[in-house]
mmCIF file as Biopython writes it, N, C-alpha, C and O atoms, coordinates in Angstrom:
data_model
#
loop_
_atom_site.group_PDB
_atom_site.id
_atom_site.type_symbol
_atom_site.label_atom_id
_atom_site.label_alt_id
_atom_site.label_comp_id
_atom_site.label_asym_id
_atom_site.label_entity_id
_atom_site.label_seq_id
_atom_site.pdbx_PDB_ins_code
_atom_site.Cartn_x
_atom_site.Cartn_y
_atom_site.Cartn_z
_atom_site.occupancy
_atom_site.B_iso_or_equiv
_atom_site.auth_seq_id
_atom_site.auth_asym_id
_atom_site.pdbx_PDB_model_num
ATOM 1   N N  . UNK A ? 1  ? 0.821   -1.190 0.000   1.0 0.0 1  A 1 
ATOM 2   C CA . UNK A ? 1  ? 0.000   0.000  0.000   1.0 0.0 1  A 1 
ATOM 3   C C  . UNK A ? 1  ? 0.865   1.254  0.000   1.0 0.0 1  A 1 
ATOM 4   O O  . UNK A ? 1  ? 0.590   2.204  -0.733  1.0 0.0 1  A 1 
ATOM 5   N N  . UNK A ? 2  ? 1.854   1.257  0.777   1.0 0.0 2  A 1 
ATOM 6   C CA . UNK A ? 2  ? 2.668   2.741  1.428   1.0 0.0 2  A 1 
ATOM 7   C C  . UNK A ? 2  ? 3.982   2.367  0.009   1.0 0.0 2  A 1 
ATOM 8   O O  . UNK A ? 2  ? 4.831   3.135  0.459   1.0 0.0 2  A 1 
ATOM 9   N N  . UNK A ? 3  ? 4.391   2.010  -0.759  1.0 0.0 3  A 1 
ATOM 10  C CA . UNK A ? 3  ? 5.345   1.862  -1.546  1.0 0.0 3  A 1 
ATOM 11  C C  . UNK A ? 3  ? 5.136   2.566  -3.121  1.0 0.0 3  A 1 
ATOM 12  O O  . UNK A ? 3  ? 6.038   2.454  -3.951  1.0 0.0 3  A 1 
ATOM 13  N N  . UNK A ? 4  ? 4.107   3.156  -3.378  1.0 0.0 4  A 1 
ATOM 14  C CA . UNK A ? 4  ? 3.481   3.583  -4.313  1.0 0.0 4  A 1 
ATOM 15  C C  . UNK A ? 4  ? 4.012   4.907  -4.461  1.0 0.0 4  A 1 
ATOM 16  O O  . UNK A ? 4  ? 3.631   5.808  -3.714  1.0 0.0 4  A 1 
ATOM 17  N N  . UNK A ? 5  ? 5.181   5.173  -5.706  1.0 0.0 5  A 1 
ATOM 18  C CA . UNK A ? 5  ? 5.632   6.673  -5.917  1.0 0.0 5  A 1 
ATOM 19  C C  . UNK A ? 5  ? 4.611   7.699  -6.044  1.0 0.0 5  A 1 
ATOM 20  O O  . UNK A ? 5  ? 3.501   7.645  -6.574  1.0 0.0 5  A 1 
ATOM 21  N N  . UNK A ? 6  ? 5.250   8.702  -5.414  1.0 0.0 6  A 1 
ATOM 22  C CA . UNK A ? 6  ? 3.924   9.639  -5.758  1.0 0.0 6  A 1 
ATOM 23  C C  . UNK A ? 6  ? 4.033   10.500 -7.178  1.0 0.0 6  A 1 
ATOM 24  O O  . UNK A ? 6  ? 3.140   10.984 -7.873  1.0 0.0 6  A 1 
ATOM 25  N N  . UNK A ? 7  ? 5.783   10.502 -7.369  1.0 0.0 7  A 1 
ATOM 26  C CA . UNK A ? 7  ? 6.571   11.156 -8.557  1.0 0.0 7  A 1 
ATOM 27  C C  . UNK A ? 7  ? 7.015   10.264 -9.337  1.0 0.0 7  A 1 
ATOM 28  O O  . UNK A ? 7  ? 8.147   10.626 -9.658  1.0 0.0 7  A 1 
ATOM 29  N N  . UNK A ? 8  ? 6.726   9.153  -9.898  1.0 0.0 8  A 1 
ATOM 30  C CA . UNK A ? 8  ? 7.304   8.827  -10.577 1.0 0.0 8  A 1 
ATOM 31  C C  . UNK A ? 8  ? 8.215   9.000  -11.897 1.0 0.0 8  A 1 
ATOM 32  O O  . UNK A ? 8  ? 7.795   9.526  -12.928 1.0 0.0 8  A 1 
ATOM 33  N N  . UNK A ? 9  ? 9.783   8.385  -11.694 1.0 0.0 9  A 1 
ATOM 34  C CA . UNK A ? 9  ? 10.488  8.616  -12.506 1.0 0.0 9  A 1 
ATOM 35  C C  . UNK A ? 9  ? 11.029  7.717  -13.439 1.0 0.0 9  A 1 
ATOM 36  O O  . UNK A ? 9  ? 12.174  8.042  -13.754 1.0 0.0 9  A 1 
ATOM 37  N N  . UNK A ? 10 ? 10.587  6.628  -14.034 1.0 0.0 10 A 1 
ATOM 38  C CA . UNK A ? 10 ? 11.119  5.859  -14.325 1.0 0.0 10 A 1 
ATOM 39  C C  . UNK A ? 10 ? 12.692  5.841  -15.269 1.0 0.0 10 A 1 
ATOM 40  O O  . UNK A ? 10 ? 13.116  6.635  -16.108 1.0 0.0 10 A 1 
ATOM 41  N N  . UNK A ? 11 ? 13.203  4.744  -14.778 1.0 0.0 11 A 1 
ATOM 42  C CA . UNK A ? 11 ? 14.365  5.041  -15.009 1.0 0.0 11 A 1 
ATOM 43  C C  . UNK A ? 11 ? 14.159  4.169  -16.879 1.0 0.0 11 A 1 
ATOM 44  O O  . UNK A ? 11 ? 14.360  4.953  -17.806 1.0 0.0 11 A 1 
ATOM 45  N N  . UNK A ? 12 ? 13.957  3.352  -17.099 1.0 0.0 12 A 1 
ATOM 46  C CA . UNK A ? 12 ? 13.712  2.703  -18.161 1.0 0.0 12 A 1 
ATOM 47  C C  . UNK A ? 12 ? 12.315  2.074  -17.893 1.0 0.0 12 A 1 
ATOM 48  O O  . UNK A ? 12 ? 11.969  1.715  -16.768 1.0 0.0 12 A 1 
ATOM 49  N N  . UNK A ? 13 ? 11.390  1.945  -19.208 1.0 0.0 13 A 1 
ATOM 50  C CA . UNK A ? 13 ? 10.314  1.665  -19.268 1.0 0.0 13 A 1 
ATOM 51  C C  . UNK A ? 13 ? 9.565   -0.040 -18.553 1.0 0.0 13 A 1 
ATOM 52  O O  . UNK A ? 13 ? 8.426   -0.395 -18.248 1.0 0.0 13 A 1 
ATOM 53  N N  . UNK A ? 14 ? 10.971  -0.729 -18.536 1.0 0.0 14 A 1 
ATOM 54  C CA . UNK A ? 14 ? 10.055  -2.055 -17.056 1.0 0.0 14 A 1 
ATOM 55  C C  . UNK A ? 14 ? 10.509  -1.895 -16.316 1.0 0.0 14 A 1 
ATOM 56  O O  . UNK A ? 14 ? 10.956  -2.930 -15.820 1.0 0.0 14 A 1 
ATOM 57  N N  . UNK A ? 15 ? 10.862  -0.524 -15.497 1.0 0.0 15 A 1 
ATOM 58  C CA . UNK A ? 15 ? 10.388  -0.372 -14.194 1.0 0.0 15 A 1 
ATOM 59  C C  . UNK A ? 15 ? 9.881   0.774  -13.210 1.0 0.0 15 A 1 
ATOM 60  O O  . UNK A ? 15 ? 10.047  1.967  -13.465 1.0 0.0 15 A 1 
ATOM 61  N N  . UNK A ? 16 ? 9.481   0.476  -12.482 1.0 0.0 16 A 1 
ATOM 62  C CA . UNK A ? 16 ? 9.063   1.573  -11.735 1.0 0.0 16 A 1 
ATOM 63  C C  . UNK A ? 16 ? 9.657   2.964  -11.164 1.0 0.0 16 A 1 
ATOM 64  O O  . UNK A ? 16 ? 10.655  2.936  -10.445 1.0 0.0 16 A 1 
ATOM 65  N N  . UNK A ? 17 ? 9.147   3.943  -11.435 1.0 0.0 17 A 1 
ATOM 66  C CA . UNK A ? 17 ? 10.205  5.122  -11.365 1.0 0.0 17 A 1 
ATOM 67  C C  . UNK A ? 17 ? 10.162  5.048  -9.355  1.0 0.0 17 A 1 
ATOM 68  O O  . UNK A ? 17 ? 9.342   4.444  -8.664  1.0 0.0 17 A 1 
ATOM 69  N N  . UNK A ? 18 ? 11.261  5.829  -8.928  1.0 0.0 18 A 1 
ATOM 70  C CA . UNK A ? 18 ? 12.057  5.805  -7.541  1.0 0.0 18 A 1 
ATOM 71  C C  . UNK A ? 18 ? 11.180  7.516  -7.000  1.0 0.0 18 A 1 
ATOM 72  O O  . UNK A ? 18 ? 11.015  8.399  -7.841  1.0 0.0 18 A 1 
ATOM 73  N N  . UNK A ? 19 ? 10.779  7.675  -5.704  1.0 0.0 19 A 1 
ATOM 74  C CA . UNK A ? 19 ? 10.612  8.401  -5.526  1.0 0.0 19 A 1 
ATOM 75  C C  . UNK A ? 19 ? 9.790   8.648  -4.325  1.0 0.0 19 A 1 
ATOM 76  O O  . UNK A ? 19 ? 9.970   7.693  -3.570  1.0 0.0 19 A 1 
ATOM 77  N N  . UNK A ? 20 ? 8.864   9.608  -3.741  1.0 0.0 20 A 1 
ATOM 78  C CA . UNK A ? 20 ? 8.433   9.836  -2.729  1.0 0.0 20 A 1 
ATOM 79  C C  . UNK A ? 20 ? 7.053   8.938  -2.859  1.0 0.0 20 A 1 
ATOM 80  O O  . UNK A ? 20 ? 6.245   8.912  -3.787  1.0 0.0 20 A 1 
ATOM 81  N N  . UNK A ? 21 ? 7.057   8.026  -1.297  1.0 0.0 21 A 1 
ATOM 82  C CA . UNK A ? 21 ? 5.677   6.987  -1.650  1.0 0.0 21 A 1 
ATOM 83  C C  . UNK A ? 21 ? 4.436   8.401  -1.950  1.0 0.0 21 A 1 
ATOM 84  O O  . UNK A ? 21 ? 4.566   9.585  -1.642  1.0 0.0 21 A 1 
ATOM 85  N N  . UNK A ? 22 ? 3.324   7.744  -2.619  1.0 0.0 22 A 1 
ATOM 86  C CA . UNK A ? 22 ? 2.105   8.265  -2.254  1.0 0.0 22 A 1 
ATOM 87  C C  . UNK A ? 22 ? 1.383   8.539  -0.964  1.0 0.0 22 A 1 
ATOM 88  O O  . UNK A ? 22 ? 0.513   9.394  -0.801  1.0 0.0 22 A 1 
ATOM 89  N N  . UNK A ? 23 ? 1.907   7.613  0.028   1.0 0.0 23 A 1 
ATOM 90  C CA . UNK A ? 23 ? 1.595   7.373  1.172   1.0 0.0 23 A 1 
ATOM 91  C C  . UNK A ? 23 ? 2.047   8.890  2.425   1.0 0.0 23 A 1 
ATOM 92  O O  . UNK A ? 23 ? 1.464   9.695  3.152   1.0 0.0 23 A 1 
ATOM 93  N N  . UNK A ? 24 ? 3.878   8.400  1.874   1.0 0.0 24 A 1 
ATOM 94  C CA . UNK A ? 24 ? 3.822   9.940  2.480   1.0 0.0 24 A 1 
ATOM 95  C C  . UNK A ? 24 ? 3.600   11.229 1.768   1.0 0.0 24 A 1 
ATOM 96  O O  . UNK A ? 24 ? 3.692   12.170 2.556   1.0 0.0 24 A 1 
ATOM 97  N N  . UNK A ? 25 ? 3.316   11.628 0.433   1.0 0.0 25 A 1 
ATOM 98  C CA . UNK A ? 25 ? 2.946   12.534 0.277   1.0 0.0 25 A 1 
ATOM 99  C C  . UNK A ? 25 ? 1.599   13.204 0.553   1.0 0.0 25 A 1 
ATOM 100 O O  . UNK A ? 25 ? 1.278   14.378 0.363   1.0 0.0 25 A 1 
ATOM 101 N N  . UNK A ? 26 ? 0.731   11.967 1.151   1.0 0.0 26 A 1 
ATOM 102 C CA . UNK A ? 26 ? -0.683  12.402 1.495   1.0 0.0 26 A 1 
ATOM 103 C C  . UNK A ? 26 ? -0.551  12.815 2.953   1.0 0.0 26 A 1 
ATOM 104 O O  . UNK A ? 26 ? -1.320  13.642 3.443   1.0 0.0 26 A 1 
ATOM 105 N N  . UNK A ? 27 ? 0.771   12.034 3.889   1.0 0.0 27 A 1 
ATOM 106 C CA . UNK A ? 27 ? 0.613   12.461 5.023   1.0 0.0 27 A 1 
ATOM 107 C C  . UNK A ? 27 ? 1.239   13.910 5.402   1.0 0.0 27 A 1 
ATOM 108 O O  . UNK A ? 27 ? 0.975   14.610 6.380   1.0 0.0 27 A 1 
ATOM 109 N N  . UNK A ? 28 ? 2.042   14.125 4.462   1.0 0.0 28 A 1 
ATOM 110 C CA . UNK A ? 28 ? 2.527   15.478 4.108   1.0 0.0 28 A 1 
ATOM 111 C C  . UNK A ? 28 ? 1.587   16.372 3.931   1.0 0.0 28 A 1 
ATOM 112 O O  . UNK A ? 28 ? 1.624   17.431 4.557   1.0 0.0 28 A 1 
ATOM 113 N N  . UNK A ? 29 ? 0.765   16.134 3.200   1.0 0.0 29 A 1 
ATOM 114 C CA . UNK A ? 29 ? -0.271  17.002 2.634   1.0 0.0 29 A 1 
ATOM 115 C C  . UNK A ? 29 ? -1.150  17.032 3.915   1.0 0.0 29 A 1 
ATOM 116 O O  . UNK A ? 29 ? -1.190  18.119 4.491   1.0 0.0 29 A 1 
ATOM 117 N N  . UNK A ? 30 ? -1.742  16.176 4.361   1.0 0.0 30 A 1 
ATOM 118 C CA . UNK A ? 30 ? -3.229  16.119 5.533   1.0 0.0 30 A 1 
ATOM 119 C C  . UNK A ? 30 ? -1.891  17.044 6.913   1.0 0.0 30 A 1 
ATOM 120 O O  . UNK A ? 30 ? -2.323  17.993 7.568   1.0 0.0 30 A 1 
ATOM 121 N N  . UNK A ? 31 ? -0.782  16.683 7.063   1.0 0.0 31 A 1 
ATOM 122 C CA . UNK A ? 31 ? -0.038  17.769 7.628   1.0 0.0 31 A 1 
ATOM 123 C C  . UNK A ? 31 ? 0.240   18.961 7.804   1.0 0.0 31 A 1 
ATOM 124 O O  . UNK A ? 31 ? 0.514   19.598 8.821   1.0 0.0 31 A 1 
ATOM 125 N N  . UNK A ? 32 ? 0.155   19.227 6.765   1.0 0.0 32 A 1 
ATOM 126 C CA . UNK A ? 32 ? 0.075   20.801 6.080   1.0 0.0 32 A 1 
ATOM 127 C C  . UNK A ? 32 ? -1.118  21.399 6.598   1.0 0.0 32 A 1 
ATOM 128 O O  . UNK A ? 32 ? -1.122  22.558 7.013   1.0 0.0 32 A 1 
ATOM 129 N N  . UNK A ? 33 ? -2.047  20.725 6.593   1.0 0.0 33 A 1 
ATOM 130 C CA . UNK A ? 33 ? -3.628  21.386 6.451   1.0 0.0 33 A 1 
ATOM 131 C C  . UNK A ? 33 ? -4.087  21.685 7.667   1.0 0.0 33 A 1 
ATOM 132 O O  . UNK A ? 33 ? -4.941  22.512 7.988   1.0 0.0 33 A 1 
ATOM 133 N N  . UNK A ? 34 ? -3.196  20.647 8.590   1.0 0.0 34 A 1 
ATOM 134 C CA . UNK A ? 34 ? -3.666  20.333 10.203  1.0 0.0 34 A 1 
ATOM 135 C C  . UNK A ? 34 ? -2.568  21.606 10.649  1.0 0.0 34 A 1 
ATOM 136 O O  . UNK A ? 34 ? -2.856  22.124 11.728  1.0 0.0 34 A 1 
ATOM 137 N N  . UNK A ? 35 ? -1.544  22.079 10.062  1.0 0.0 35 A 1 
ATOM 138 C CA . UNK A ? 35 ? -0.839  22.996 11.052  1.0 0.0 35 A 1 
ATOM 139 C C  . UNK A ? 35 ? -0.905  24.413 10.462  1.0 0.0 35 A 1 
ATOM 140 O O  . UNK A ? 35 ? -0.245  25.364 10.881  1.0 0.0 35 A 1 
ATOM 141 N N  . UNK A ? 36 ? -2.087  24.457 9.079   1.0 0.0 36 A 1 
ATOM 142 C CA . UNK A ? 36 ? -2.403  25.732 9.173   1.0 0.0 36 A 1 
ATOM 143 C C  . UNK A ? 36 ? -3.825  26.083 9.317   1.0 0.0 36 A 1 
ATOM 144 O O  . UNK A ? 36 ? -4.419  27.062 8.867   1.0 0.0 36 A 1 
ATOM 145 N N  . UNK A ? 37 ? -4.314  24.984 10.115  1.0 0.0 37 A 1 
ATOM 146 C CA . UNK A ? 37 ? -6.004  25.242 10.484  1.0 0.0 37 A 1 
ATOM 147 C C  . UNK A ? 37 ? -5.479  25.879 11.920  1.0 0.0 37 A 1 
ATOM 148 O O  . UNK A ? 37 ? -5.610  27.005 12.399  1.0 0.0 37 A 1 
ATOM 149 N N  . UNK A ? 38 ? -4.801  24.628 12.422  1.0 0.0 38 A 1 
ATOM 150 C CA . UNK A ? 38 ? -4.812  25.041 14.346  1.0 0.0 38 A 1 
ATOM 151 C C  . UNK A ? 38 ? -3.459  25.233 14.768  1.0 0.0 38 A 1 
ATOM 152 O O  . UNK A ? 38 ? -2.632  24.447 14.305  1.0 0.0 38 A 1 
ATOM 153 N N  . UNK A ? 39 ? -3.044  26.183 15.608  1.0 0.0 39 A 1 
ATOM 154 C CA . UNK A ? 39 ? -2.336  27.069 16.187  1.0 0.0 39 A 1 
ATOM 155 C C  . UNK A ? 39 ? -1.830  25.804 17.001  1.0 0.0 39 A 1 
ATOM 156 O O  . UNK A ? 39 ? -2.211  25.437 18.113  1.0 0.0 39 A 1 
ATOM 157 N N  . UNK A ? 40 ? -0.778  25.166 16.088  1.0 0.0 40 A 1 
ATOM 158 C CA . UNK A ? 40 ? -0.250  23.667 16.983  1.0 0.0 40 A 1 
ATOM 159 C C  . UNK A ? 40 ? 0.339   23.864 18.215  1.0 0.0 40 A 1 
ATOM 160 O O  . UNK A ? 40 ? 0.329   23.176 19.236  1.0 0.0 40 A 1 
ATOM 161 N N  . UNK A ? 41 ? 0.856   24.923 17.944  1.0 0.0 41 A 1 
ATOM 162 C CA . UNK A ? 41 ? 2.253   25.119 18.931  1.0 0.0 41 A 1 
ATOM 163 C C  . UNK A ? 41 ? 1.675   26.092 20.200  1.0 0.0 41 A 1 
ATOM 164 O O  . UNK A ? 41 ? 2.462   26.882 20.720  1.0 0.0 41 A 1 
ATOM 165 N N  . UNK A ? 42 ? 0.244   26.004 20.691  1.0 0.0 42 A 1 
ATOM 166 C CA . UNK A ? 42 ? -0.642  26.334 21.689  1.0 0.0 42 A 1 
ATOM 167 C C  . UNK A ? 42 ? -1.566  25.335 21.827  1.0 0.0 42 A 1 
ATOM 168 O O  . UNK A ? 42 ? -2.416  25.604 22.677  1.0 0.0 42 A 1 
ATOM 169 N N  . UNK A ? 43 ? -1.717  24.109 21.204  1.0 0.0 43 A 1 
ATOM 170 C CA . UNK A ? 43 ? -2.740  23.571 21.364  1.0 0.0 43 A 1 
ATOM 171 C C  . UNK A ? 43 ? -2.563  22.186 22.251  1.0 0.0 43 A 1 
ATOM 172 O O  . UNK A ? 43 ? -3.561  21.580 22.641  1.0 0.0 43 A 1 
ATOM 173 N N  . UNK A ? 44 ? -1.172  21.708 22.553  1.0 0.0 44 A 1 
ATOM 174 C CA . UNK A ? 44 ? -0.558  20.683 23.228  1.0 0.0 44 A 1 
ATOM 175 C C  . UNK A ? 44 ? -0.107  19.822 22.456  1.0 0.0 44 A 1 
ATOM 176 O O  . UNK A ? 44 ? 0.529   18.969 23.075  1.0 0.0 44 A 1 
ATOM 177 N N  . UNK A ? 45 ? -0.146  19.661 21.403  1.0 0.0 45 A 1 
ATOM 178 C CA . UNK A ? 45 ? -0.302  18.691 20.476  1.0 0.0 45 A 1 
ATOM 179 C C  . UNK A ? 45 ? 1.160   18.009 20.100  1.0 0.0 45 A 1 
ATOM 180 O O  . UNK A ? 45 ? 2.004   18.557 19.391  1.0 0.0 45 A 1 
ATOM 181 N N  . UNK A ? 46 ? 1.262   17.009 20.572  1.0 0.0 46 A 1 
ATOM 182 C CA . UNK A ? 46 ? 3.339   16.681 20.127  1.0 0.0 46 A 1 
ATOM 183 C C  . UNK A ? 46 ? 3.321   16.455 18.776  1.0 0.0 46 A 1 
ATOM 184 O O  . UNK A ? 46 ? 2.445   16.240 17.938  1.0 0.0 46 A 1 
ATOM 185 N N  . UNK A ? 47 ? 4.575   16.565 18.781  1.0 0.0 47 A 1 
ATOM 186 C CA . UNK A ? 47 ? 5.090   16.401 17.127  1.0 0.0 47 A 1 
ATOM 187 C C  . UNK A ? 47 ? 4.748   14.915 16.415  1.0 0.0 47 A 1 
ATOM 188 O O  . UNK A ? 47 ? 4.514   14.649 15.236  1.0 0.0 47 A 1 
ATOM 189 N N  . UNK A ? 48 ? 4.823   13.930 17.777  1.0 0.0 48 A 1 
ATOM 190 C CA . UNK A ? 48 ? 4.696   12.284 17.698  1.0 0.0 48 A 1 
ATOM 191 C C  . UNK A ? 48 ? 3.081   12.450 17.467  1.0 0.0 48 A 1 
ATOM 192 O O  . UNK A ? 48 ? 2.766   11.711 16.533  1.0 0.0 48 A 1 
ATOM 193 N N  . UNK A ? 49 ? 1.947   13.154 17.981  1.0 0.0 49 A 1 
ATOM 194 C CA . UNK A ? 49 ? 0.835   12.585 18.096  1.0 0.0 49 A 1 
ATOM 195 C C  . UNK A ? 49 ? 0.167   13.546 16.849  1.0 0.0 49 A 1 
ATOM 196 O O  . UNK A ? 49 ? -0.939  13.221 16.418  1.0 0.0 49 A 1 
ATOM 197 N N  . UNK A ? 50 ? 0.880   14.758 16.270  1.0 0.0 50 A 1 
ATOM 198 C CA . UNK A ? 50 ? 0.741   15.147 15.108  1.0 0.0 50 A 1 
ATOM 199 C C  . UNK A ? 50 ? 1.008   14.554 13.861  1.0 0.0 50 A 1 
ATOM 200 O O  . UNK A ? 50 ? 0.442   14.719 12.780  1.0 0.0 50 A 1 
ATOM 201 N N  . UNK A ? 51 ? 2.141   13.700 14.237  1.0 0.0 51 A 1 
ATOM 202 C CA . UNK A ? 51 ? 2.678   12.993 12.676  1.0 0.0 51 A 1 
ATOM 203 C C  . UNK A ? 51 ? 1.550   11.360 12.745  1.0 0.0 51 A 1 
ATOM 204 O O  . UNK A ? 51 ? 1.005   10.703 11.857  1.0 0.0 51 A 1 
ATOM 205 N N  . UNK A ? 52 ? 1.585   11.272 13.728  1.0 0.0 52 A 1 
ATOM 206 C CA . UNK A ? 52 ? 0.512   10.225 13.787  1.0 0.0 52 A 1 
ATOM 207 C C  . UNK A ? 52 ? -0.862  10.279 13.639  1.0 0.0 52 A 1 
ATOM 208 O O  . UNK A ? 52 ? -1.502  9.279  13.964  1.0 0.0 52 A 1 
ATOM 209 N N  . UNK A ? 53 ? -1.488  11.331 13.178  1.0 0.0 53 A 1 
ATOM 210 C CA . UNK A ? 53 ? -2.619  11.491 13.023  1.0 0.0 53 A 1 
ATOM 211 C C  . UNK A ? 53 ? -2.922  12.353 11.501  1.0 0.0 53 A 1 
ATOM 212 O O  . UNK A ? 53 ? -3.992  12.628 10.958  1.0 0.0 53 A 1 
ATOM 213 N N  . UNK A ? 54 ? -1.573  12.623 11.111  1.0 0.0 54 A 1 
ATOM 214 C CA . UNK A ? 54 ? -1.159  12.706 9.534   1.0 0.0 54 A 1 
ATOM 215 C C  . UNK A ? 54 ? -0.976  11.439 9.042   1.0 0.0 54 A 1 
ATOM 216 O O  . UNK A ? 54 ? -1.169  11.312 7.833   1.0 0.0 54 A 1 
ATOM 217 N N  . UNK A ? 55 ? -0.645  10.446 9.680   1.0 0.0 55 A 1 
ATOM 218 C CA . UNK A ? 55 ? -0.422  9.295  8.842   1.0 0.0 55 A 1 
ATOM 219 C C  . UNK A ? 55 ? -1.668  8.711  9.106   1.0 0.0 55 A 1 
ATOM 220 O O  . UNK A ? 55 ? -1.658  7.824  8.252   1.0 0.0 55 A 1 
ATOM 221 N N  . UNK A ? 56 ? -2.652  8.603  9.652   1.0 0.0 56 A 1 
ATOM 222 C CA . UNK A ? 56 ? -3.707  8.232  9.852   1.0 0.0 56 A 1 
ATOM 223 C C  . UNK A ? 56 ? -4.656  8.708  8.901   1.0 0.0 56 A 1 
ATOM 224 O O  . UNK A ? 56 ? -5.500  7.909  8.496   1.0 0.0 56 A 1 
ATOM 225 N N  . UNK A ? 57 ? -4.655  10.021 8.429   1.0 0.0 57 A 1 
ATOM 226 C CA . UNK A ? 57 ? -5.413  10.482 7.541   1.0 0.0 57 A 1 
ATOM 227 C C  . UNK A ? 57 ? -5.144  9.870  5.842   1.0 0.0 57 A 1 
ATOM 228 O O  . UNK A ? 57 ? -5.891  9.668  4.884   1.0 0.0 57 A 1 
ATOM 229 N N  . UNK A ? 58 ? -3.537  9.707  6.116   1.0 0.0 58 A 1 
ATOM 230 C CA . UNK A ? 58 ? -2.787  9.357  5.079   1.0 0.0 58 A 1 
ATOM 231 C C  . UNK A ? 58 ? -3.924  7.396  4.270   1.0 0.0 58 A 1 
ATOM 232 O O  . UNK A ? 58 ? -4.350  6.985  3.190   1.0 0.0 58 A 1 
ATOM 233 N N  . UNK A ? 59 ? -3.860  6.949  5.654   1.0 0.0 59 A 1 
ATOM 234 C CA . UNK A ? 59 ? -3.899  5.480  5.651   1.0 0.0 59 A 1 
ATOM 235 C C  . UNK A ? 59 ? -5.511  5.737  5.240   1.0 0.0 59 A 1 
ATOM 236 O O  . UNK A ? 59 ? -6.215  5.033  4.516   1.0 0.0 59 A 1 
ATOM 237 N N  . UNK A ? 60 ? -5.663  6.282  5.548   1.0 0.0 60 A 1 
ATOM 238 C CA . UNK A ? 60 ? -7.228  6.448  5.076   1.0 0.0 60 A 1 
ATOM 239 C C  . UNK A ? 60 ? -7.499  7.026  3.162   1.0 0.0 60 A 1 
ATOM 240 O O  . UNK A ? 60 ? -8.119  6.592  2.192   1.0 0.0 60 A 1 
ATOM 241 N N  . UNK A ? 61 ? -6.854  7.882  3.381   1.0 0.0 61 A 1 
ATOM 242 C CA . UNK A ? 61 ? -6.816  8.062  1.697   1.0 0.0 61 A 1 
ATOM 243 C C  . UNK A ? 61 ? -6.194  7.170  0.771   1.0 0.0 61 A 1 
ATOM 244 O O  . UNK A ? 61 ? -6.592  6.953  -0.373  1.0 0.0 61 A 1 
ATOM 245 N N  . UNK A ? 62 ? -5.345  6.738  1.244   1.0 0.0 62 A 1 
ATOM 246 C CA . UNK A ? 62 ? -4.792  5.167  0.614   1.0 0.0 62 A 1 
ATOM 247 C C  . UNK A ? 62 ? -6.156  4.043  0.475   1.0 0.0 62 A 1 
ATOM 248 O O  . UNK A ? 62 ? -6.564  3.394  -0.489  1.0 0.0 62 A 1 
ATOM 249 N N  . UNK A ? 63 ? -6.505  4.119  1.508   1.0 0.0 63 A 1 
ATOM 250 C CA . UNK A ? 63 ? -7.858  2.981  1.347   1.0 0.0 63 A 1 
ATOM 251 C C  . UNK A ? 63 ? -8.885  3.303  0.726   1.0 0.0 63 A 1 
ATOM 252 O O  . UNK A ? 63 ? -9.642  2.413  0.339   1.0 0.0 63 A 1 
ATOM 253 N N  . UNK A ? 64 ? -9.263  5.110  0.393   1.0 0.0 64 A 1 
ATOM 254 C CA . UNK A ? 64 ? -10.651 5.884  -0.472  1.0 0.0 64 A 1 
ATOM 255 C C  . UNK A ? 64 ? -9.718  5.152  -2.104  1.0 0.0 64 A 1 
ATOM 256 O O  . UNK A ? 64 ? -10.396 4.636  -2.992  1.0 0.0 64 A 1 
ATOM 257 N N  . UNK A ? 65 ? -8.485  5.226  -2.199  1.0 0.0 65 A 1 
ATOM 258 C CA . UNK A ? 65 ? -8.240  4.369  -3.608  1.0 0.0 65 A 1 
ATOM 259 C C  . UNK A ? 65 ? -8.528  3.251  -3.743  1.0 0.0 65 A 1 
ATOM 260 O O  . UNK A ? 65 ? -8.990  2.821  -4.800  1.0 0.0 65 A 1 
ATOM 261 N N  . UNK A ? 66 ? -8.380  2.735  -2.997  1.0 0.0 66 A 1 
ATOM 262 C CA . UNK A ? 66 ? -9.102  0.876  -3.271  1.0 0.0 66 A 1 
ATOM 263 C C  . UNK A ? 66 ? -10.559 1.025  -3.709  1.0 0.0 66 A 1 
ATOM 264 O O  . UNK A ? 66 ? -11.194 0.372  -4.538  1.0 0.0 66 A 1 
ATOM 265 N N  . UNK A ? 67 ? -10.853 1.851  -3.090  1.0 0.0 67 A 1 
ATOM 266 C CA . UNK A ? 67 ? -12.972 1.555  -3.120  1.0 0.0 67 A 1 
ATOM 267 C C  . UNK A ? 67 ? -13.082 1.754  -5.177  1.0 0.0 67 A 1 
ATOM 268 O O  . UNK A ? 67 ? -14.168 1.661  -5.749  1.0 0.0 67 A 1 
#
């Protein structure tokens, strides 16, 4: 699931181009969104229970592709 480039580059045409999973670029992204809605750095929120709830959002948009 989490191994899926988000950039793909392929280097020659049978194989898969090298690059940032899809996985983390969604948790990157649902990251982004979460630290310019709420004022993180007043709200208690650790860096561990922030990145974990980016990857959670992540794991979830990974699975809206399966459907």
């Amino acid at each position: 699931m989490s191994d899926i480039p988000a950039f793909p580059q392929p280097i020659n045409p049978s194989e898969q181009g090298r690059g940032m999973t899809l996985h983390d670029y969604f948790a990157a992204k649902a990251m982004q969104a979460m630290l310019a809605r709420t004022p993180w750095d007043e709200s208690g929120v650790s860096y561990a229970q922030l990145t974990g709830n980016a990857y959670q959002m992540a794991d979830a948009m990974m699975l809206s592709r399966e459907l």
